[in-house]
N, C-alpha and C positions, 0 to 999 in steps of 0.2 A: 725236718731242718733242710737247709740248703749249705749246698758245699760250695768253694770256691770256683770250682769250674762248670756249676749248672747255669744255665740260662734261664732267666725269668722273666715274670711281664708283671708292671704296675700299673693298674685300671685305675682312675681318679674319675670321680663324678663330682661335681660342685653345686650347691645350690641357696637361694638367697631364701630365706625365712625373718622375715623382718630387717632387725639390724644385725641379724647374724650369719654369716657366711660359715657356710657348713661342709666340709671336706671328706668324702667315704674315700677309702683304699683297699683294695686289693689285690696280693702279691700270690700267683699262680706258679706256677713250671708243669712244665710236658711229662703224663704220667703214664707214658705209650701208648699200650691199648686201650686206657681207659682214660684216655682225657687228660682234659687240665685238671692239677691237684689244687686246690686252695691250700696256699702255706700258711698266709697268716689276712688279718683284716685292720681297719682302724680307722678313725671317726677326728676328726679335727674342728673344732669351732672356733674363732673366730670373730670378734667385734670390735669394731672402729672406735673411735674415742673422740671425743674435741677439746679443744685447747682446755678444756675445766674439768677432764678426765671423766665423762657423760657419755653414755653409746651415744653413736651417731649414724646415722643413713652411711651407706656407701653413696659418693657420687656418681652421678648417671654414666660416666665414662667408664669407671671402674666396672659397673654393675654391664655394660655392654661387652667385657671380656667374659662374663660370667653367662 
């Protein structure tokens, strides 16, 4: 677990698989001598919709932040 006063790091990777936009995480803290600890992980998905409640592409502008 992580207490209030440890410092951590959230790693986010993102990547486009069709119409689904797909989110990994991973939340670490400093474990001294041996590294960073992985605390925890987690996976987010993701899909657009259009006006008739249909996946839909991301637009190319969105898909260029990605």
């Amino acid at each position: 677990p992580l207490r209030f006063d440890e410092l951590f790091c959230v790693t986010m990777n993102s990547r486009v698989e069709g119409v689904r936009l797909k989110i990994d995480y991973s939340i670490t803290r400093e474990g001294g001598d041996s590294g960073a600890v992985e605390i925890a992980t987690g996976e987010t998905t993701l899909v657009p919709l259009d006006a008739q409640f249909r996946p839909a592409r991301l637009p190319r502008a969105a898909l260029a932040l990605f």
